[in-house]
Structure formats: structure tokens, C-alpha cells
N, C-alpha and C positions, 0 to 999 in steps of 0.2 A: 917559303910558299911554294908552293905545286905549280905547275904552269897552266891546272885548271883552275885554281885560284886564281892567277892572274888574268887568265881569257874571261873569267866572267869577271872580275873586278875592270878587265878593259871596257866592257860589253855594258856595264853600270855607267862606263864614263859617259860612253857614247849615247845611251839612254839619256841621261841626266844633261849632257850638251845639246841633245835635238831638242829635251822641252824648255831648255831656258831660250834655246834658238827661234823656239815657235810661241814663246811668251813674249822675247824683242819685237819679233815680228808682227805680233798684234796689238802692240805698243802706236801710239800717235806723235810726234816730234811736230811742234811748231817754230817756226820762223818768220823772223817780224823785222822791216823796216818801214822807214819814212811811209814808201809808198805802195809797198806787197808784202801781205801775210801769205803765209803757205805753211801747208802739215805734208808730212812722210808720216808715211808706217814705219815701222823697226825692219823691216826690209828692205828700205829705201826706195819706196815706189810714193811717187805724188801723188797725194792725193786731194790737196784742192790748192786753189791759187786765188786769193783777193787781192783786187787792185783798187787801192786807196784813193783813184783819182778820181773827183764826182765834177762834175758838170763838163768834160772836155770832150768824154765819151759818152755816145747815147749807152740806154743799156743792154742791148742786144749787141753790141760789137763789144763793148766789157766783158760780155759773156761768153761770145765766141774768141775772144783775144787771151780770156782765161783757159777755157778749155784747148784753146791751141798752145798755151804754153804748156798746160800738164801732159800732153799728151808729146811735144819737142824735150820734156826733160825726163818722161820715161822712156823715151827713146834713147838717149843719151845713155842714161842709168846702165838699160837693157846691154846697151854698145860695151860698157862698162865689164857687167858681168860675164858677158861671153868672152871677150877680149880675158879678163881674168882667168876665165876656166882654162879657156887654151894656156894660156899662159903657168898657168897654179895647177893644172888638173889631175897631175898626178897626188898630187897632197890631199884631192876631195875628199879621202877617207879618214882624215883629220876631225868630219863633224862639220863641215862648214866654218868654219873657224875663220876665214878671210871673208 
């Protein structure tokens, strides 16, 4: 193989890694226990929070108590991903791969 063969056979990988990357990430992931269901996207951002407890809370503070969890755990996520980039960033040309 030529080394144009291989720059464009790289340049296919990297094509072909960004769409399965941005097909994850419009993916939905649910998680379930006892007393919280919650979904991620394939990019790991929250994206809702049920809380299974009925009569303890009214329902405006269930709702405000949801919304403040999704928003404390893509904070965290977010903490995550930067902390990683610093970390990984010279590999970013990998395709996102971590």
C-alpha cells in the first residue's frame, strides 16, 4: 500500500468512528431501582430523573428535587469530561474513543 492509500483508509476510519460516535450519542440508556429511574443519552448526559416515592413528597418539590438532581449529575459528568480531556488530550485525535 502507498501512504495515500493508508491516509485515506485512516481518514474512512475516522469518518466511520465519528458516525457510530454520534449514533451512541443519540442512543437513550435507562437505569432503574427500587426508588429512581433515570435515562443518559450515549454521551452520558442526564437526561431525566423519576423518583418512585409517592405520598412523602408533594409534587412540586419531586419536581424541583428531580430537576436538581439532573442538573448536580451533569455537572459532575461535565467535571468528568474536562478533567479527562486535560488529562487524555493529546490522544483527542484518536476519534473520541474515551
Amino acid at each position: 500500500m502507498n501512504m495515500q492509500a493508508i491516509m485515506q483508509q485512516a481518514q474512512k476510519m475516522q469518518r466511520d468512528l465519528k458516525k457510530k460516535k454520534a449514533e451512541l450519542n443519540a442512543k437513550e440508556f435507562s437505569g432503574t431501582s427500587e426508588l429512581v429511574d433515570v435515562v443518559f443519552t450515549g454521551d452520558k448526559k442526564l437526561k431525566s430523573v423519576n423518583i418512585k416515592i409517592e405520598g412523602s413528597l408533594d409534587q412540586d418539590d419531586k419536581e424541583v428535587l428531580q430537576d436538581m438532581m439532573v442538573i448536580a449529575i451533569n455537572d459532575a459528568m461535565g467535571k468528568i469530561d474536562k478533567e479527562t480531556e486535560a488529562m487524555l488530550g493529546a490522544y483527542s485525535s484518536l476519534g473520541g474513543l474515551f
